[in-house]
N, C-alpha and C positions, 0 to 999 in steps of 0.2 A: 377768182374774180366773179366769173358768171354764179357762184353759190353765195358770194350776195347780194348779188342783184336781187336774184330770185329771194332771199330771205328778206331782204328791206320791199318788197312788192309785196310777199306776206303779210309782213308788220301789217301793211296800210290796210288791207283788206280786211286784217283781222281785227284791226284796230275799226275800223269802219264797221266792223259787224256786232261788237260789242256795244258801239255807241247808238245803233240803230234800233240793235230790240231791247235796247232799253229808254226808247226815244228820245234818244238825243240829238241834235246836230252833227253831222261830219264836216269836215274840214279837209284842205290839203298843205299839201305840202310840209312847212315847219308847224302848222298849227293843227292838227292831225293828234301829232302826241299830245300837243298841249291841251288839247282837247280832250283827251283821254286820262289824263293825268287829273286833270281838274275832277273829271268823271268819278276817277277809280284809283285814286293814286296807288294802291296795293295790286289793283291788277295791272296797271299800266305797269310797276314794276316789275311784276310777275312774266311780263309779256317782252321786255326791253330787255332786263338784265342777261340774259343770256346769248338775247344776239349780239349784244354789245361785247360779250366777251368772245365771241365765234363759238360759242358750245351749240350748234345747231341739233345737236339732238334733243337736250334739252328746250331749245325754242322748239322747236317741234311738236313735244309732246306736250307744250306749252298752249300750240296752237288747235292742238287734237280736245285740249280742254274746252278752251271756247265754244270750238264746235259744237264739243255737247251740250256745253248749259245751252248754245242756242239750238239744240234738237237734233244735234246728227248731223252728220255727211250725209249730202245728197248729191244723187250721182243723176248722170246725163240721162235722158228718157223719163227718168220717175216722175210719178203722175200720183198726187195723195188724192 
């Protein structure tokens, strides 16, 4: 139970981080995905389909993507 919480809190952030640097609007709630959808319907499915089936590893590495087209994991202290 608690490993979807934490994977649908992902979704959002990740979902939110896509739509931002590429200037979009975010959203919450139910309008979130559809915001993203509208966006990027290919990567929103890229991003959806696997936690929808519980393959969390795959959403994962899903999410490890994003990260990088937006430049990386940034970790606590770092200072550019």
């Amino acid at each position: 139970m608690e490993r979807h919480q934490l994977a649908a809190a992902l979704f959002d952030r990740t979902a939110e981080l896509i739509l931002l640097t590429n200037g979009r609007w975010v959203a919450s709630g139910k309008w979130l995905p559809r915001r993203l959808r509208d966006f990027d319907p290919q990567r929103a499915a890229q991003l959806s389909a696997p936690l929808l089936i519980g393959d969390h590893s795959s959403f994962a590495a899903q999410v490890e993507h994003e990260l990088d087209l937006a430049g990386g994991r940034v970790y606590e202290g770092y200072v550019r």
